[in-house]
N, C-alpha and C positions, 0 to 999 in steps of 0.2 A: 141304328147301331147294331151291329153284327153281332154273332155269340162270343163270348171271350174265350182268348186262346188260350189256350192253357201253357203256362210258361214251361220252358225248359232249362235243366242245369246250363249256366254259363262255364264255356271254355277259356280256359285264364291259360296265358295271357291274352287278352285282346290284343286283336294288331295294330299295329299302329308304333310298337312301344321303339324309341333308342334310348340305347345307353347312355348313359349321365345327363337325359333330357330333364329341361327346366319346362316349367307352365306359366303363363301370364293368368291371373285370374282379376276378373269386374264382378264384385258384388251386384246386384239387380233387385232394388226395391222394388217389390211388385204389387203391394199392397198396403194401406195401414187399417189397424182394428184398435179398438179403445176395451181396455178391459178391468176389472177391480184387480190391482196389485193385489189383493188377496187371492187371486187366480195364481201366478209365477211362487209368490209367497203365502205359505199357509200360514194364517192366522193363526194364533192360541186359543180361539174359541173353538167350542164343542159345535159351534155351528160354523166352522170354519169351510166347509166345502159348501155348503150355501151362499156364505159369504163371496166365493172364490164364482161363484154364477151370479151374484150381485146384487143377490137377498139384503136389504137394511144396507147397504153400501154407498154413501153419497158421491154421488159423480165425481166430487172433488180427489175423491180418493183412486179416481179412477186411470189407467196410465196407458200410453199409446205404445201398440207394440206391431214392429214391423213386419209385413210378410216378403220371405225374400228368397230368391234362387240366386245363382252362381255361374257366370257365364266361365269357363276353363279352356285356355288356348292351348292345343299340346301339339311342337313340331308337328309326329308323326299321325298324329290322330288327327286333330284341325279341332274344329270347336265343338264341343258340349257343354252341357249342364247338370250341376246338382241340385236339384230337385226344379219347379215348373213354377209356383208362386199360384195368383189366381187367373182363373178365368172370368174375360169379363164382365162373362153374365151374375156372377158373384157381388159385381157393383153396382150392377141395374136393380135386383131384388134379391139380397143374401137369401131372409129368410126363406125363400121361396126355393132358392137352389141351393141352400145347403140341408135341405129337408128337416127333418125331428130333431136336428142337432142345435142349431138357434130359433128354432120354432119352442122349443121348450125351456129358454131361455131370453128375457130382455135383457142379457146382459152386453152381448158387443155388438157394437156398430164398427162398419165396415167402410173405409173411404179407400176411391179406387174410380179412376176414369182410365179408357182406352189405352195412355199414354203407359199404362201402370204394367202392363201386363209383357210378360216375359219376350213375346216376338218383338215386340217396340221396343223394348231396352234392347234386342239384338240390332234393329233395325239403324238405331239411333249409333250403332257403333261401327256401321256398314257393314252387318252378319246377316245372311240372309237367312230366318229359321228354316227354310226347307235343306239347308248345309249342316245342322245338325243331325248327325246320325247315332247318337248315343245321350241317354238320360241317366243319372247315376240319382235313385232316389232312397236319401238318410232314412225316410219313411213315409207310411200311404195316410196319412190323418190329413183331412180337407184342403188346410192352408199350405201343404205341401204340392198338393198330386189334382187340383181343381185342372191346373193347367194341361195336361197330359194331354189332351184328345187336339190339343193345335199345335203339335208335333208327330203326325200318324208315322212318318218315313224312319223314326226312331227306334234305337234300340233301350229298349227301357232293364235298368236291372235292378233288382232290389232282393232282399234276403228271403230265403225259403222261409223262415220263423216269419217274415213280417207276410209276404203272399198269404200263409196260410191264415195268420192276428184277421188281416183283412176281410176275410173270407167265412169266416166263422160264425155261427149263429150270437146276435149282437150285437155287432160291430160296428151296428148304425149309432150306437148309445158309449161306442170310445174311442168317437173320432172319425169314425169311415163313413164316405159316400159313395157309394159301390156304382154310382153313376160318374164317378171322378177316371175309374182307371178300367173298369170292365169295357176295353175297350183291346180290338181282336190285333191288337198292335205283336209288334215281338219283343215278347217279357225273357228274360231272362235270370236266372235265382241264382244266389251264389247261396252256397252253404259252411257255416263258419264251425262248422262239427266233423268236415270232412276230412280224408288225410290230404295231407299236403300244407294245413294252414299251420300257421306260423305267429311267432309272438312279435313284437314291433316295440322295441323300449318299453315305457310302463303298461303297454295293454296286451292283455291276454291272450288275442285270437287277432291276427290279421290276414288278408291279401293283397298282393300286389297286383293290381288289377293291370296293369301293359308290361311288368316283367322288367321296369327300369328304374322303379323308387318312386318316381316322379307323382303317382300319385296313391294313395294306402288306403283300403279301405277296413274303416274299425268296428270290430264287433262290440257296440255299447248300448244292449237291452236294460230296457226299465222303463223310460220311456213310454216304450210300447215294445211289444213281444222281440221285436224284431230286427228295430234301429240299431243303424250306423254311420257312423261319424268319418270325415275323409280329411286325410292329411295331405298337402299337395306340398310340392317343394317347387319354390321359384327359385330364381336367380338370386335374390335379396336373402330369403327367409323361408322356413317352414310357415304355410297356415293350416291353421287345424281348423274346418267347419265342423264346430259340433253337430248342427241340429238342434232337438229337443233332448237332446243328455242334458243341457243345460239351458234352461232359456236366457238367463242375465246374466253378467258378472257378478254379481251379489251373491248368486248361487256356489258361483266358483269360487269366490273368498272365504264365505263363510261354511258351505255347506246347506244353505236354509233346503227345503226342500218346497217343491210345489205343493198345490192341493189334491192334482191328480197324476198320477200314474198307474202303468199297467201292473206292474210289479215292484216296490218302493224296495225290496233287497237289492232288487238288481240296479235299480236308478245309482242307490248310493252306491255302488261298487264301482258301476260305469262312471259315476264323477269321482269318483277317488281315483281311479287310472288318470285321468283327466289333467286332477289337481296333479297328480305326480309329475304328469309330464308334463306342465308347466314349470313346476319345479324347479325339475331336470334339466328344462330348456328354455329358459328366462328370454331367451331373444326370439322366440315362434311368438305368431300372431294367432292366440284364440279369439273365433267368433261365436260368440253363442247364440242361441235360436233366435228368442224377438225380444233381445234389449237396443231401444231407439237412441238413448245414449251412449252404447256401444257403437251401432249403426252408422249414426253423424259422423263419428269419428274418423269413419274408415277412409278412404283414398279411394280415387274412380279406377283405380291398376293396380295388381302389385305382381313387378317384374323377375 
């Protein structure tokens, strides 16, 4: 592996964009992991973020949660993805490839053969990965961004806040495997502080990333420094990929919150624009991060 590049601001619009263009989007199950439901939901105990790593936690309690990218059809742009899912060497020896991160942890197992990972679900839908030229990633934590390095011909973009989260001294201990994305590919950073951004219904900061509606990208930290959530507009319906603004529906009804995040002011704010704009727009399709219940539910297209 080469030095990494150092990203540059993205130029918006990307090209590709027409007017009143729709997108086809295929969910892509790319992994499953088994975790203590006290991980998504924090417990009331004082040992609740132990619990949530699977301290005193009986398997029973324990719940399968998916790992998944986003394959995106646009007229003028052709296919990409949000975010990559895992790589496969993730399924041969987690512990070993996702370094101090489940090494200091028995808490998730990881299932996941060859079939699982992001170029096969392209494959299996006659997309050739090397036909992607654009990776839109909500954010850089493991089960997002493993995938990255088996798409080199991409344009990868993700937020200056989350580049830098990544980057940072520590980052191996919130999520980051600095061997996932330090890869001399061309990064691209969009910045949701800069002038020109703009509000989008309930959420505070958006861009339109091709200049056509078609798809939005939301600035919703908490999470993690950085994360962003993507609204795509089909032919049927809005769907909003959250990411990790939200990982379950339960989160989104209720409110509960997880065991960890980067900054829990900003999580609940980023899910309260959320909840608003489901609200607001009762006929959009939210996905949230890794509810498997959610998951099953969804359709192999939405046109």
């Amino acid at each position: 592996m080469g030095e990494t590049r150092e990203p540059r601001p993205v130029q918006l619009p990307l090209p590709g964009g027409q007017q009143g263009a729709t997108v086809r989007l295929h969910p892509l199950l790319c992994g499953e992991m088994t975790w203590p439901d006290a991980w998504p939901h924090k417990s009331d105990s004082r040992l609740a973020k132990l619990h949530a790593l699977g301290f005193r936690q009986p398997r029973s309690e324990w719940v399968p949660l998916p790992i998944v990218a986003f394959l995106v059809e646009h007229p003028g742009v052709g296919p990409f993805l949000i975010d990559t899912g895992f790589h496969p060497s993730i399924g041969e020896n987690p512990k070993e490839n996702l370094g101090r991160l489940l090494s200091a942890t028995s808490a998730a197992t990881v299932e996941m053969d060859d079939s699982y990972t992001a170029p096969e679900r392209l494959r299996a839908r006659g997309i050739d990965p090397s036909s992607i030229g654009l990776v839109v990633m909500t954010h850089l934590h493991y089960d997002h961004a493993s995938g990255i390095s088996q798409f080199p011909g991409a344009t990868f973009v993700v937020t200056e806040r989350e580049w830098s989260a990544a980057h940072r001294r520590g980052s191996a201990l919130r999520g980051y495997v600095g061997g996932h994305f330090d890869h001399p590919f061309d990064w691209r950073t969009l910045d949701f502080h800069a002038p020109g951004v703009t509000s989008f219904a309930t959420f505070g900061r958006s861009l339109d990333l091709f200049g056509d509606g078609s798809v939005i990208a939301l600035f919703t930290p908490g999470h993690t420094h950085g994360h962003m959530s993507v609204l795509l507009r089909t032919s049927g319906q809005e769907v909003l990929v959250i990411g990790d603004a939200a990982y379950t529906r339960r989160t989104l009804r209720t409110g509960q919150r997880p065991a960890y995040a980067d900054d829990m002011h900003l999580f609940d704010r980023s899910l309260r624009e959320i909840q608003l704009f489901a609200e607001q727009s009762p006929e959009a399709l939210l996905i949230p991060g890794h509810d498997m219940g959610a998951w099953r539910a969804l359709d192999d297209v939405y046109e």
